[in-house]
GUFIZA-742002 format. One line per 3 residues: for each residue x, y, z of C-alpha. Coordinates in Angstrom, 3 decimals. Layout:
// residues N
X Y Z | ... $
***
This chain:
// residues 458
0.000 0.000 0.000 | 2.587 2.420 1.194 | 4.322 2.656 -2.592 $
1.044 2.577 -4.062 | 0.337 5.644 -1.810 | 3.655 7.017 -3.445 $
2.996 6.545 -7.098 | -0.204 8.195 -6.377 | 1.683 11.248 -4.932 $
3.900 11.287 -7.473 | 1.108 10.925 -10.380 | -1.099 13.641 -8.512 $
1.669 16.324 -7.935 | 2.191 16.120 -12.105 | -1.297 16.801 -12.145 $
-1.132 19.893 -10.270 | 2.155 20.752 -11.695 | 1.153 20.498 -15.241 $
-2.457 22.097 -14.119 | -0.281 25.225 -13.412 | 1.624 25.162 -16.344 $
-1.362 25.003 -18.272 | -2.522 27.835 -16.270 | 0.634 30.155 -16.940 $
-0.423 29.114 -21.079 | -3.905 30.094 -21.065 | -2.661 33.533 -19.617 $
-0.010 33.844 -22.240 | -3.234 33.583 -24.726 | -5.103 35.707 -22.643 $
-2.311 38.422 -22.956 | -1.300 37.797 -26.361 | -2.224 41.757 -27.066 $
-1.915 43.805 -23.958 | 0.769 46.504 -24.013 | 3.832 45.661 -21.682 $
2.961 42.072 -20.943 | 6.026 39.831 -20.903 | 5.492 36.291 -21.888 $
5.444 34.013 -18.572 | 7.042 30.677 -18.242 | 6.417 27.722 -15.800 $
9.616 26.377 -14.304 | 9.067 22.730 -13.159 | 11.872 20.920 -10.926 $
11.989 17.255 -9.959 | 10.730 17.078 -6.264 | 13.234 15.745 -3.704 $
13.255 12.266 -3.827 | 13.153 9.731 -0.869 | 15.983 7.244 0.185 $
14.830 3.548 1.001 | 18.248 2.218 1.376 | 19.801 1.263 -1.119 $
17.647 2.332 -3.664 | 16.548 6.371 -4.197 | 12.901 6.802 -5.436 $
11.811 10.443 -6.862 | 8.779 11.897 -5.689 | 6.957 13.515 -8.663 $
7.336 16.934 -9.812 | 7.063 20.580 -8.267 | 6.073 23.961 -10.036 $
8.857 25.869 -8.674 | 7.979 29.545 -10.050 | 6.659 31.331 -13.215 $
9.379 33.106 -14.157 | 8.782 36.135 -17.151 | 10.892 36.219 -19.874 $
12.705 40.087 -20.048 | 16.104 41.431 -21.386 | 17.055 43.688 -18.957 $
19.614 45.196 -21.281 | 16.929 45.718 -24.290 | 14.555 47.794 -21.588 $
17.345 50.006 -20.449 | 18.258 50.668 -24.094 | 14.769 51.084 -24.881 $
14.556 53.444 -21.676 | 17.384 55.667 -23.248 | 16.012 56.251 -25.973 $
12.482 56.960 -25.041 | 14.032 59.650 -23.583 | 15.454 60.819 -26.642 $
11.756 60.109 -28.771 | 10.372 62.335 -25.849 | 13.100 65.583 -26.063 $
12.594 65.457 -30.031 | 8.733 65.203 -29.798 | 8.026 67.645 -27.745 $
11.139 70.293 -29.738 | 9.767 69.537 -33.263 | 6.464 70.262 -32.257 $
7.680 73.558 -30.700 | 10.267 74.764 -33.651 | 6.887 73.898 -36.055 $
5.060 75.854 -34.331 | 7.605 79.058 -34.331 | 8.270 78.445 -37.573 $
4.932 79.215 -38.693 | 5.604 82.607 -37.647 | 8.329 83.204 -40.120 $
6.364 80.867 -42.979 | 6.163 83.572 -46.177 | 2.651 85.667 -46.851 $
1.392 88.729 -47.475 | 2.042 90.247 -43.976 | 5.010 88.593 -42.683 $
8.086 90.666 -41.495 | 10.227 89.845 -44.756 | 7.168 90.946 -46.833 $
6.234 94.196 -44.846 | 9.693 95.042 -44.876 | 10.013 94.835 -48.545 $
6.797 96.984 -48.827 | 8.000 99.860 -46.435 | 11.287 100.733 -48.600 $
9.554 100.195 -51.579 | 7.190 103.056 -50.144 | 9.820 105.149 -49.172 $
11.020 104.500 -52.959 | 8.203 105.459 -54.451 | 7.974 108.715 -52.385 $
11.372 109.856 -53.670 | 9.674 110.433 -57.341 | 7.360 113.105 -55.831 $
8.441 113.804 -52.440 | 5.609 116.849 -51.607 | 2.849 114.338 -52.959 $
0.777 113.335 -49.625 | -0.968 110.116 -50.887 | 2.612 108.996 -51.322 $
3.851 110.269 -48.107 | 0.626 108.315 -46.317 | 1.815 104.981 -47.883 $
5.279 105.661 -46.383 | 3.489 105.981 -43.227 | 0.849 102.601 -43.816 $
3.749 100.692 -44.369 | 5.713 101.428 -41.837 | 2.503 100.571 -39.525 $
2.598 97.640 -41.182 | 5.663 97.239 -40.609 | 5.575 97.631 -36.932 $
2.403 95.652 -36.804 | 4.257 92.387 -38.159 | 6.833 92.196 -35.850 $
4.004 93.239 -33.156 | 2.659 90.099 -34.113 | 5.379 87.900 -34.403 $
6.531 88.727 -30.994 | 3.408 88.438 -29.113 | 3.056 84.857 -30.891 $
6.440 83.939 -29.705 | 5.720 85.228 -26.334 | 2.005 82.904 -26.245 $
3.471 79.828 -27.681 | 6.189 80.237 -24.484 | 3.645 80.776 -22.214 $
2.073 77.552 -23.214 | 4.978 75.565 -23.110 | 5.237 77.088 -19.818 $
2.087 75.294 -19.050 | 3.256 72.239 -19.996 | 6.136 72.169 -17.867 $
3.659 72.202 -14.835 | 1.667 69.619 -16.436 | 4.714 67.738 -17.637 $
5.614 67.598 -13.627 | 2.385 66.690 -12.664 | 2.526 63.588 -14.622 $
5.794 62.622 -13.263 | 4.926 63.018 -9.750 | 1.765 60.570 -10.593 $
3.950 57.775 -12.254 | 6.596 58.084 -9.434 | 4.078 57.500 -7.066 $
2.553 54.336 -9.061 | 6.258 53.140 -9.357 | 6.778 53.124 -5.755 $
3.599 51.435 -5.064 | 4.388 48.903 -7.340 | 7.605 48.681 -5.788 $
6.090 47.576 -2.571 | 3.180 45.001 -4.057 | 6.692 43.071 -5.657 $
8.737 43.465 -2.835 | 5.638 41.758 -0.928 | 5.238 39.062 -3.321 $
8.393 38.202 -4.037 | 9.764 38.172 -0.709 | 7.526 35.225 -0.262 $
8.573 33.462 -3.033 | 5.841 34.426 -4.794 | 5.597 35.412 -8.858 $
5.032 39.390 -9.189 | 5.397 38.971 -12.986 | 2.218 41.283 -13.201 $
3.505 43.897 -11.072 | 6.597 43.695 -12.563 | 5.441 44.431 -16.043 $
3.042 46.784 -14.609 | 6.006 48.509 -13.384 | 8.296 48.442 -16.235 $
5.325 50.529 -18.526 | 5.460 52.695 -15.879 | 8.985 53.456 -16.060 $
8.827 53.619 -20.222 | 6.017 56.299 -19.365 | 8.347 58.148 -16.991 $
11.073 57.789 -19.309 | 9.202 59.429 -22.009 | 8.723 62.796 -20.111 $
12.103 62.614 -18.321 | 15.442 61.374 -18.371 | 15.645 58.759 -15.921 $
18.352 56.281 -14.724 | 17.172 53.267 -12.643 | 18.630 51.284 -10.559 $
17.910 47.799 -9.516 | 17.957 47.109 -5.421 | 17.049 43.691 -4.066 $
13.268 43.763 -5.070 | 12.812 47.324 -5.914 | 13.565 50.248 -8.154 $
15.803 53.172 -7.089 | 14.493 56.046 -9.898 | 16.612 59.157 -9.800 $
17.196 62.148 -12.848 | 19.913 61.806 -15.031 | 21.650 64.324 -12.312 $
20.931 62.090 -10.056 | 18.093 64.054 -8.338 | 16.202 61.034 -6.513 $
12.813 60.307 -7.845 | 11.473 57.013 -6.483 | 13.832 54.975 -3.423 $
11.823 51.865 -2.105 | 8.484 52.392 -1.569 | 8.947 56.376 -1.834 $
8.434 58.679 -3.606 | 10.130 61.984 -3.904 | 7.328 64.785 -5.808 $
8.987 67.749 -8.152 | 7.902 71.228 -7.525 | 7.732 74.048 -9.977 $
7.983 77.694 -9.094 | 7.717 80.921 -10.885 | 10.759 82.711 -11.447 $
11.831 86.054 -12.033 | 10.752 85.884 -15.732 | 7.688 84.903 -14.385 $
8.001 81.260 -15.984 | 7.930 78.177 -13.867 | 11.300 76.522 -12.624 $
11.484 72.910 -11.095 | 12.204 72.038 -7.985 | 13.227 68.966 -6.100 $
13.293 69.176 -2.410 | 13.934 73.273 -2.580 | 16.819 73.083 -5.423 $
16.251 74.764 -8.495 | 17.187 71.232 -11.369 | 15.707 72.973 -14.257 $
18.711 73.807 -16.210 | 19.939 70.051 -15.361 | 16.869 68.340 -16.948 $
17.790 67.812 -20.543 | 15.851 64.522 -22.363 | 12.371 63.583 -21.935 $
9.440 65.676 -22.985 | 10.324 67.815 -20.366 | 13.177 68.032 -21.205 $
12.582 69.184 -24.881 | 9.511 71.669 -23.615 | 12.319 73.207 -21.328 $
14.941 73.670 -24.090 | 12.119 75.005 -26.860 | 10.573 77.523 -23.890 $
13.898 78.442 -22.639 | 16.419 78.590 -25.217 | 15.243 78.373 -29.125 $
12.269 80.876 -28.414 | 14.130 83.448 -26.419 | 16.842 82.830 -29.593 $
14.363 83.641 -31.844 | 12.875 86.588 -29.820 | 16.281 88.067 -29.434 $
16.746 87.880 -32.919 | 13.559 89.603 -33.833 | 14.319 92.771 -31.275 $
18.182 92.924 -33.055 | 16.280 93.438 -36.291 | 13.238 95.787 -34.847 $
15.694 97.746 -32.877 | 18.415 97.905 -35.684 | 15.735 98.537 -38.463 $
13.776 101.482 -36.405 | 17.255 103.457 -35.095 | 18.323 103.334 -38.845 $
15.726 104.945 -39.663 | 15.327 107.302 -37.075 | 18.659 108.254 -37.700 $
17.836 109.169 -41.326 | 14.510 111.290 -40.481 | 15.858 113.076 -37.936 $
18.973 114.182 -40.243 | 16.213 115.535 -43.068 | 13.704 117.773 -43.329 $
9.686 117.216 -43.664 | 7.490 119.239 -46.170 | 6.857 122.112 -43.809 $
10.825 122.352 -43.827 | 10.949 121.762 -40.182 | 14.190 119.304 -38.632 $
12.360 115.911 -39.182 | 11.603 113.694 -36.102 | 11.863 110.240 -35.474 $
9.167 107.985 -37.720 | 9.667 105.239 -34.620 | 9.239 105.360 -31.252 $
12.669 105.130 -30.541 | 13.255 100.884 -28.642 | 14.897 100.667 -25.318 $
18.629 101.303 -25.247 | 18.915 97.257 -24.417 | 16.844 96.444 -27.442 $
14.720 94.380 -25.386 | 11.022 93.981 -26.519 | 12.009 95.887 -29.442 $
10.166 93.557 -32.076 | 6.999 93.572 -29.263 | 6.683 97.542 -28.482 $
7.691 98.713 -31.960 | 5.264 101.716 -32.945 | 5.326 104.442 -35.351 $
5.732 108.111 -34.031 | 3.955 109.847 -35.931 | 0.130 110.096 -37.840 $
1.217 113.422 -40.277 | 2.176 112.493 -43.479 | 3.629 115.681 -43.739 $
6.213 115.276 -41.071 | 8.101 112.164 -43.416 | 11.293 113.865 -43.408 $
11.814 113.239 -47.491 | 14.140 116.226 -48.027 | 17.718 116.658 -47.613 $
18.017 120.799 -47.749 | 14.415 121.695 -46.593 | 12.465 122.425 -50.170 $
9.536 120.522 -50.471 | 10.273 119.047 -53.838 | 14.083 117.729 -52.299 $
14.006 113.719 -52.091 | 17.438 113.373 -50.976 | 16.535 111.709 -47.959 $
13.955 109.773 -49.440 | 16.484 108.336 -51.085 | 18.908 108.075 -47.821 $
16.459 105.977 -46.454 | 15.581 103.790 -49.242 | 19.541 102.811 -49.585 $
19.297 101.425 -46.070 | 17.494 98.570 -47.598 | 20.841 97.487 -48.914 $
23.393 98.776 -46.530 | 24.553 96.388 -43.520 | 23.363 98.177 -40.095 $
21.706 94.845 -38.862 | 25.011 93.169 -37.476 | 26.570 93.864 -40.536 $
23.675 92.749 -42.774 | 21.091 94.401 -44.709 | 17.776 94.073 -42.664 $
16.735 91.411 -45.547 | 19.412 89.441 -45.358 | 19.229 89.273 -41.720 $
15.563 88.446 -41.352 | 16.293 85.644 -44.296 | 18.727 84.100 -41.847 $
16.079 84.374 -39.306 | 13.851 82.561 -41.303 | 16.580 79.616 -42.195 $
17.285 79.453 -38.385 | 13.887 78.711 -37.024 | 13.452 76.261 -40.165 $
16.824 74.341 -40.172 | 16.352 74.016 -36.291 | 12.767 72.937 -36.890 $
13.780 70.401 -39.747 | 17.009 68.942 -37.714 | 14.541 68.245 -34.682 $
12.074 66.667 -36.875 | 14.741 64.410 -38.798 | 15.852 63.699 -35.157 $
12.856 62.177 -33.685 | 12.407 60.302 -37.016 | 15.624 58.517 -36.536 $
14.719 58.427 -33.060 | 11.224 56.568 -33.938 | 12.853 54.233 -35.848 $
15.564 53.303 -33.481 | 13.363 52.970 -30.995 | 10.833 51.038 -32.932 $
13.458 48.186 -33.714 | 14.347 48.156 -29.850 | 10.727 47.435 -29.549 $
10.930 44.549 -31.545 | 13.320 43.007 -30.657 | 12.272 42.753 -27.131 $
8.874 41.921 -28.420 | 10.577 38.738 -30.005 | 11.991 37.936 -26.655 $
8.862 39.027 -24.236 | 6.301 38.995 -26.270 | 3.869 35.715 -26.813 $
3.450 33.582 -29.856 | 0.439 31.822 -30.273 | 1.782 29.260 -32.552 $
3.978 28.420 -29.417 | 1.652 29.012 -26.574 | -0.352 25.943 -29.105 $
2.232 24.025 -29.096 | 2.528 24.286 -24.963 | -0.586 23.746 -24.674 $
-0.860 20.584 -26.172 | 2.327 19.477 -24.581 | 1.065 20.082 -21.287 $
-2.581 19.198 -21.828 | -0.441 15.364 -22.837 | 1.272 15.713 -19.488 $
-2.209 16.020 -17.395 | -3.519 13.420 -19.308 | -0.934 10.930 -18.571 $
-0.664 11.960 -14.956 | -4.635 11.403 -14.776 | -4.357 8.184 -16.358 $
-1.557 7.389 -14.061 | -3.847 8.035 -10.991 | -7.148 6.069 -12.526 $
-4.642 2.940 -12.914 | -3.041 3.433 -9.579 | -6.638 3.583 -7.803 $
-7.826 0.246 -10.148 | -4.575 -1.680 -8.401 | -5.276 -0.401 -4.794 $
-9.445 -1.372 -5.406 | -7.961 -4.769 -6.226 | -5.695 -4.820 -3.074 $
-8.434 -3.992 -1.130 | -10.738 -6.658 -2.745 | -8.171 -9.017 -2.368 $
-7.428 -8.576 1.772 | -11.477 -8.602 1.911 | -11.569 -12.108 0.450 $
-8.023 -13.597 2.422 | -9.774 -11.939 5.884 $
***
């Protein structure tokens, strides 16, 4: 009876072992097209057999774990470069967005430009004609209003990358938090032996998520996590969590914080990352730019008027309201000075038919007094600026896409589940359990018989 008992014990533990295994299959299927999972695996182990001396008899079979299949090497690399997908997303969609500022119409800076010294042109072949002298001073209001415009665009689109900054923080503090949560529910699990694949994965799209708004290094500690900042700024230790802050600085745009340091300059991948270099750096660029050439273009010609006469013969004043010494907010504040068409300072000795200084002014079109380039020539490398930046970041998060998509892959050929092989599992295991069963209906036929057969000798 008593090895009877044991073949039964043996029979029955492969029919919970391969009960499990099928198990771990059927979730595989179940799986086959949710985002993150990582294809499970039963690990079976021969059970520890018993000694009857001399001979050694095994004991069946034990489901040790369920192990899931990963490459941790793959999901850092993958980690990396979500980081990099993230910076370039989030900078081409701000350069695009400048650069349709500086995209060519019929009231764009290069334009109105054009049609103010062509004004000023046509005003030196009749300089005491007042329709003449009135387009001088449209166009120049033009003028003033495109870069107006331009500006104030600039300045909205930083104010709502501004925005997303806080957002952008917001989101990280939620995903740290998950993170650490799921720290704990694996630490609990597996510290009892237990299979936390779920978790686990659970955890990992966390940290892809978190990796796509900031640069993140992570580092594996016992059952845990340790998330910090490429700086090393700590983000998640354990089960904690460690929240960023944003404040408003002098500028009146939002710095970040982490535990009362200013890290906002040392945050450099991520979306984050990317909305902090467009709202900080390329816009500001851009907006410096734009005052050089407002500022430049307006003291030019002030500097003309003022050294002419208008058609009353008077000293002419300045057509601009002169721009701040510093040249700051120059493309934003730029105005014209005057609503008389009269007061156009056209001629060079005071007669009203002189067009001299018409023609003073219209050679500034040409001359370099924009950082030694003509104010054309400088607002056409404006233009190629914001578009080569905007086409490099673009071509950059392409590349990035791609490289990031073949990561993908590749750990979807190691992680991810095939059906055709989760079949074939099946069918293997499915085998197993039948055996086993089989195993256990012979086993209790021979042990009815034993029985019948002490009923009959008693």
């Amino acid at each position: 009876m008593s090895s009877l008992n044991a073949s039964l014990a043996s029979a029955l533990s492969g029919l919970i072992a391969e009960q499990g295994a099928l198990a771990v299959t059927t979730n595989n299927v179940a799986n086959v097209n949710t985002p993150g999972y990582s294809r499970e695996e039963p690990v079976l182990t021969e059970s520890n057999p018993v000694v009857v001396d001399p001979l050694t008899f095994g004991t069946g079979v034990t489901l040790q774990s369920v192990e899931s299949i990963t490459d941790p090497i793959l999901e850092s690399q993958i980690q990396q470069q979500t980081q990099s997908q993230g910076q370039f997303s989030a900078l081409a969609s701000a350069l695009q967005q400048v650069q349709v500022n500086f995209t060519s119409s019929t009231s764009d800076i290069g334009t109105e430009i054009s049609n103010f010294f062509d004004s000023v042109n046509q005003l030196s072949t009749d300089a005491s004609d007042l329709s003449l002298r009135q387009g001088v001073l449209t166009a120049a209001g033009n003028l003033a209003t495109s870069f107006n415009t331009a500006a104030n665009s600039l300045t909205q689109q930083q104010t709502s990358l501004d925005q997303s900054v806080v957002q952008q923080v917001g989101q990280i503090n939620q995903l740290t938090a998950q993170i650490a949560t799921l720290n704990g529910q694996v630490s609990s699990l597996q510290n009892v032996g237990e299979s936390a694949g779920t978790f686990v994965d659970q955890r990992q799209q966390a940290i892809d998520q978190l990796s796509a708004l900031v640069d993140v290094s992570v580092i594996p500690s016992d059952n845990t996590v340790t998330l910090t900042t490429g700086n090393g700024t700590p983000l998640v230790t354990g089960l904690k969590s460690f929240l960023l802050g944003t404040q408003t600085n002098a500028s009146g745009l939002h710095d970040v914080y982490s535990q009362g340091k200013d890290i906002t300059s040392q945050i450099t991948s991520g979306q984050l990352g990317g909305t902090i270099q467009a709202r900080d750096q390329e816009i500001p660029a851009t907006q410096t730019q734009l005052d050089t050439l407002a500022a430049g273009l307006a003291n030019a010609v002030n500097g003309v008027q003022v050294g002419g006469f208008d058609l009353n013969g008077d000293v002419g004043t300045d057509l601009f309201n002169p721009p701040a010494a510093s040249g700051v907010g120059a493309a934003a504040n730029l105005s014209v000075a005057i609503t008389d068409p009269a007061l156009i300072a056209a001629s060079s000795d005071g007669t009203p038919g002189s067009n001299g200084n018409a023609e003073a002014m219209y050679a500034l079109n040409s001359q370099n007094i924009i950082s030694g380039q003509s104010p054309t020539d400088y607002y056409s490398g404006i233009v190629f600026n914001v578009g080569n930046n905007a086409s490099n970041a673009s071509a950059e998060q392409s590349a990035s896409a791609l490289v990031l998509q073949q990561l993908n892959d590749q750990l979807a050929s190691i992680s991810g589940v095939s059906l055709d092989e989760e079949a074939a599992n099946m069918v293997q295991y499915q085998d197993a359990y039948s055996a086993s069963a089989e195993v256990i209906t012979t086993i209790n036929d021979m042990m009815y018989a034993v029985i019948q057969m002490s009923t009959l000798t008693g």
